[in-house]
N, C-alpha and C positions, 0 to 999 in steps of 0.2 A: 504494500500500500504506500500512497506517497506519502512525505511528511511534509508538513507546512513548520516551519519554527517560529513563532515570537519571543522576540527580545525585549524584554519592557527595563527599564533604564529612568530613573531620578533627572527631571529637568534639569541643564547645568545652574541655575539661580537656587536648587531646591539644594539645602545642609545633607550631605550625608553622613550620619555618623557612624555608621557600618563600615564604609569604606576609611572613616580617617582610622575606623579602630583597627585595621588591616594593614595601615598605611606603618600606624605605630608600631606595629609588633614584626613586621619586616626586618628591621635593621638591629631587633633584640633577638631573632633569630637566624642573622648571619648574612640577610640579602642586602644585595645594596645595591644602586642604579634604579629604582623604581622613585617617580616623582609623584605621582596620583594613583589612587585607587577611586574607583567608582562600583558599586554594588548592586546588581540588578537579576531580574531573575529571568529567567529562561523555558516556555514553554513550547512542549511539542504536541501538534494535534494530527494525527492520521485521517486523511480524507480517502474516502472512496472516489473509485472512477480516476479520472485524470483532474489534474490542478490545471484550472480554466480562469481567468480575471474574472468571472461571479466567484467563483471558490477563493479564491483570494479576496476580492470584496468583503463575501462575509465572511472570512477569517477578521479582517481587520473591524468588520463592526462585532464579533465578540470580542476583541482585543480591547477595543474602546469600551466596550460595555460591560464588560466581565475583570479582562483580567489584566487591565490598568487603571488608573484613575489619571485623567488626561489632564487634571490640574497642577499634579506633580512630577506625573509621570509623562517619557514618551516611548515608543515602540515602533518597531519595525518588524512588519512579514517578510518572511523570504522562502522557499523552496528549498528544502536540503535533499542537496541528491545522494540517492542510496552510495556507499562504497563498500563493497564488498573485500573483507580481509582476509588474510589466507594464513593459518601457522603454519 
């Protein structure tokens, strides 16, 4: 089945304090060269049939409706094409 993914993402003006708490604990655990952290979360919805601009459409109005809040938040749809791994 295809996957559609949304990415929903904190507006840059919205505080994240998720990311600064990630941002901090970095360079207490040895990384270093990271300048920002931003914390957002990632969903994936399997569609039947083939992925059509209506299917994406209403991918992005439950995105808007469900599983973002578009005053904070922003999002992007995209298509993730299968890759098949081999051991």
């Amino acid at each position: 089945m295809p996957r559609v993914v949304v990415d929903v993402m904190p507006k840059p003006e919205i505080l994240d304090p998720q990311g600064k708490a990630v941002l901090g604990a970095l360079p207490r655990l040895g990384f270093t060269g990271v300048s920002d952290v931003r914390q957002g979360k990632r969903f994936e919805l399997e569609v039947e049939g083939e992925v059509t601009d209506d299917v994406l459409a209403e991918v992005s109005r439950v995105a808007e409706t469900l599983l973002s809040n578009p005053v904070i938040e922003n999002f992007t749809v995209r298509v993730e094409e299968s890759v098949e791994v081999r051991a």
